[in-house]
C-alpha positions as CSV (number, residue, x, y, z in Angstrom):
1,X,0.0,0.0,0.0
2,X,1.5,3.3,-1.0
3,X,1.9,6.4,1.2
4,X,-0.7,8.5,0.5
5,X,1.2,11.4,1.3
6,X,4.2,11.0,-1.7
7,X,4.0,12.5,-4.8
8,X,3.6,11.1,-8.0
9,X,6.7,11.6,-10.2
10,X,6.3,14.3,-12.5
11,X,3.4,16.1,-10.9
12,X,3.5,19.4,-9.8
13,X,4.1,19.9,-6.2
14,X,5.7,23.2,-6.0
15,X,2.4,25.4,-4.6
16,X,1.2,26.3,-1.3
17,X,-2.6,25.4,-0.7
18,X,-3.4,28.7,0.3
19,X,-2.8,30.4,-3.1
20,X,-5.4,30.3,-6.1
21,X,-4.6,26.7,-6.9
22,X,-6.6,25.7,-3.7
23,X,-9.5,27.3,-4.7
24,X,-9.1,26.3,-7.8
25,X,-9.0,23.1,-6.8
26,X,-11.7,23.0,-4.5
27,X,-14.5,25.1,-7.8
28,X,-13.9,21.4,-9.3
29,X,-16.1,19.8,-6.4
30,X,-19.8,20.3,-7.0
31,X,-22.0,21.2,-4.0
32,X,-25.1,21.4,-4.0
33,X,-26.4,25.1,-3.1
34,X,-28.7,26.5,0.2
35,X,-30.0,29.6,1.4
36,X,-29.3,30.4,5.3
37,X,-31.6,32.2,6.9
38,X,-32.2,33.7,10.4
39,X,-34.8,36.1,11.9
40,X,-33.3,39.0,14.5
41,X,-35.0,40.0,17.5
42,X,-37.1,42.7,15.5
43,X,-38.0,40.3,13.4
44,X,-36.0,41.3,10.4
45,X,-34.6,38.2,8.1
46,X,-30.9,37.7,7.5
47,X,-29.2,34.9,5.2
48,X,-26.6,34.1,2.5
49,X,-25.7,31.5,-0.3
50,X,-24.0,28.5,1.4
51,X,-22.7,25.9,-0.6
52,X,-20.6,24.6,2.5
53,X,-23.4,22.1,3.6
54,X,-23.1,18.7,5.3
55,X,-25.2,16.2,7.1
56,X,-23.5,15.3,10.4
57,X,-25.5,12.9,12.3
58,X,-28.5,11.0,12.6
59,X,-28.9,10.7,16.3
60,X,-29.6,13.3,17.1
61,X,-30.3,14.7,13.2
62,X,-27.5,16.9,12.9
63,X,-26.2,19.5,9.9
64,X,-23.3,21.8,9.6
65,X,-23.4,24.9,7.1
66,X,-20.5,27.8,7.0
67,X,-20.8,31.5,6.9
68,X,-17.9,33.6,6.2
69,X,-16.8,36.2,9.2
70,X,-16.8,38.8,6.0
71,X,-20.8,38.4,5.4
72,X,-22.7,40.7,5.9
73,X,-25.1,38.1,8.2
74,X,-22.7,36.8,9.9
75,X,-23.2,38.4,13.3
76,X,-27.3,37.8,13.3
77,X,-26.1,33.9,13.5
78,X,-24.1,34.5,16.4
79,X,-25.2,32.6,19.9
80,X,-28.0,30.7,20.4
81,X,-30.5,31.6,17.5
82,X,-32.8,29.4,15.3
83,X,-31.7,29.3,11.7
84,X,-33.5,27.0,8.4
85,X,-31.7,25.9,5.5
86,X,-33.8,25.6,1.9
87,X,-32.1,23.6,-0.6
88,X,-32.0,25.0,-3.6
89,X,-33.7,23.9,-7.3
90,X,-32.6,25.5,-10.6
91,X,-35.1,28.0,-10.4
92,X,-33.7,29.7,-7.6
93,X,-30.4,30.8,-9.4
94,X,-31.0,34.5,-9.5
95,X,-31.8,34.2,-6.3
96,X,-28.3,32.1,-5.0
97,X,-26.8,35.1,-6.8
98,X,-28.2,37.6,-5.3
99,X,-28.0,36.1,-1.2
100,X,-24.2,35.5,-2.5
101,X,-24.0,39.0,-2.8
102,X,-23.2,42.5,-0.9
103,X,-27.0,43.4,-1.3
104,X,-28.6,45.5,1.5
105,X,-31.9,44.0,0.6
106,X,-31.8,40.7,0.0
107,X,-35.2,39.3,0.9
108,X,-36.8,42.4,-1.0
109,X,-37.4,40.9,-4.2
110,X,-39.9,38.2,-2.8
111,X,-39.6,34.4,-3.1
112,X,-39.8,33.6,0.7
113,X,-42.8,32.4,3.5
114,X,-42.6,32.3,7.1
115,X,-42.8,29.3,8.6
116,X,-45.0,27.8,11.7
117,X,-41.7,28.5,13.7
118,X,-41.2,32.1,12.5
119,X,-38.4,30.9,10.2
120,X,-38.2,32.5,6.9
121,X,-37.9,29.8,4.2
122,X,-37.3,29.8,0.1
123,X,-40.5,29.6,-1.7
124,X,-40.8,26.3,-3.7
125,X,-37.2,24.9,-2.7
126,X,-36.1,21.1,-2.6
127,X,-36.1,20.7,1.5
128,X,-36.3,22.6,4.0
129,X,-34.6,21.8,7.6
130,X,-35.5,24.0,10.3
131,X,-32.9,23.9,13.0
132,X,-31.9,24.9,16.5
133,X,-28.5,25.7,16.9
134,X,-26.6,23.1,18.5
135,X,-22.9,24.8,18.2
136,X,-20.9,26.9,16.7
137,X,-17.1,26.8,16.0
138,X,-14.6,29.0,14.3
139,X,-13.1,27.8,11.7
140,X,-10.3,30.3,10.5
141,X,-12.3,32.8,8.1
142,X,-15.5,31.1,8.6
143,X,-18.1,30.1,11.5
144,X,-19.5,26.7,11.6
145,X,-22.8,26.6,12.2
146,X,-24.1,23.1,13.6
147,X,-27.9,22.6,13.8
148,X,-29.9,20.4,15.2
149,X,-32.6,19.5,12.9
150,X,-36.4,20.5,14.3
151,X,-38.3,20.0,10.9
152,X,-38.2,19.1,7.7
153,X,-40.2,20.1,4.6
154,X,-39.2,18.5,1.3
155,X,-40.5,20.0,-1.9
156,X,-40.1,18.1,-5.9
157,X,-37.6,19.2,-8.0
158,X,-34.2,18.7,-8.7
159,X,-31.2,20.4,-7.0
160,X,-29.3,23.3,-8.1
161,X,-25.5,22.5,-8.4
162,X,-22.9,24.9,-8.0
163,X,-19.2,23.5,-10.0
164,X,-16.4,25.6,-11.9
165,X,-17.6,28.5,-9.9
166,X,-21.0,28.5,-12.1
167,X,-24.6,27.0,-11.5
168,X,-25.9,24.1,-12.8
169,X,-28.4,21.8,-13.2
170,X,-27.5,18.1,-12.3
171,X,-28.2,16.6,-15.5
172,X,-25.8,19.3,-17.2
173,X,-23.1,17.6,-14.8
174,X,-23.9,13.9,-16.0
């Protein structure tokens, strides 16, 4: 059994993963795409595009997503508040676009609903997993965000995929 640390002769080991070749590297894995959401204590609605998404355990149902400590969001998921993930269908790219964004007013162009919970949830996505937070870690630039799964909707469709640092459909992938 080989060493899975050596090289292959002849391949290029000379770079650093924290230049562009890591992210480089990394736009070749597709993910599938989600919108985070949260509500503040006034009741306004925060979120981004998260991409970063994992299932982490069954008992008890467990999920991680990441937010950068650069988003504009990132301090309304700080502590102890309920967040919802809604996966993402193709129909929903203008809208990954525009929660991956700078925007001020992200939630202003529509294509949300409140849930029984208060949670404010895509319109029409894939799933939807309403979650308590269950911890948080830092994780050098980013926060990750574990949630303990509360409820989950799931819609028809199929997912939006996010590869080569574009959106896709799945079948486009194939």
């Amino acid at each position: 059994m080989s060493d899975p640390t050596t090289t292959v002769p002849g391949t290029d080991t000379g770079h650093a993963p924290g230049d562009a070749r890591f992210t480089s590297a990394l736009a070749h894995f597709p993910s599938g795409v989600t919108i985070v959401t949260t509500v503040d204590s006034s009741g306004t609605p925060h979120g981004f595009t998260a991409t970063s998404f994992c299932s982490v355990s069954l008992d008890p149902p467990l999920i991680c997503v990441c937010v950068a400590h650069t988003a504009r969001s990132h301090r309304y998921f700080d502590g102890a508040r309920p967040f919802t993930v809604s996966f993402l269908t193709p129909g929903h790219t203008e809208l990954a676009r525009r929660f991956a964004s700078k925007a001020d007013d992200k939630f202003g162009g529509g294509g949300f609903r409140h849930t029984h919970t208060g949670g404010v949830v895509v319109e029409g996505a894939l799933a939807v997993l309403d979650c308590a937070t269950y911890s948080r870690h830092d994780a050098g630039d980013h926060t990750m965000l574990v949630g303990r799964v509360r409820r989950v909707e799931l819609g028809e469709g199929e997912p939006l995929v996010f590869c080569d640092r574009t959106f896709h459909r799945l079948a486009e992938l194939r």
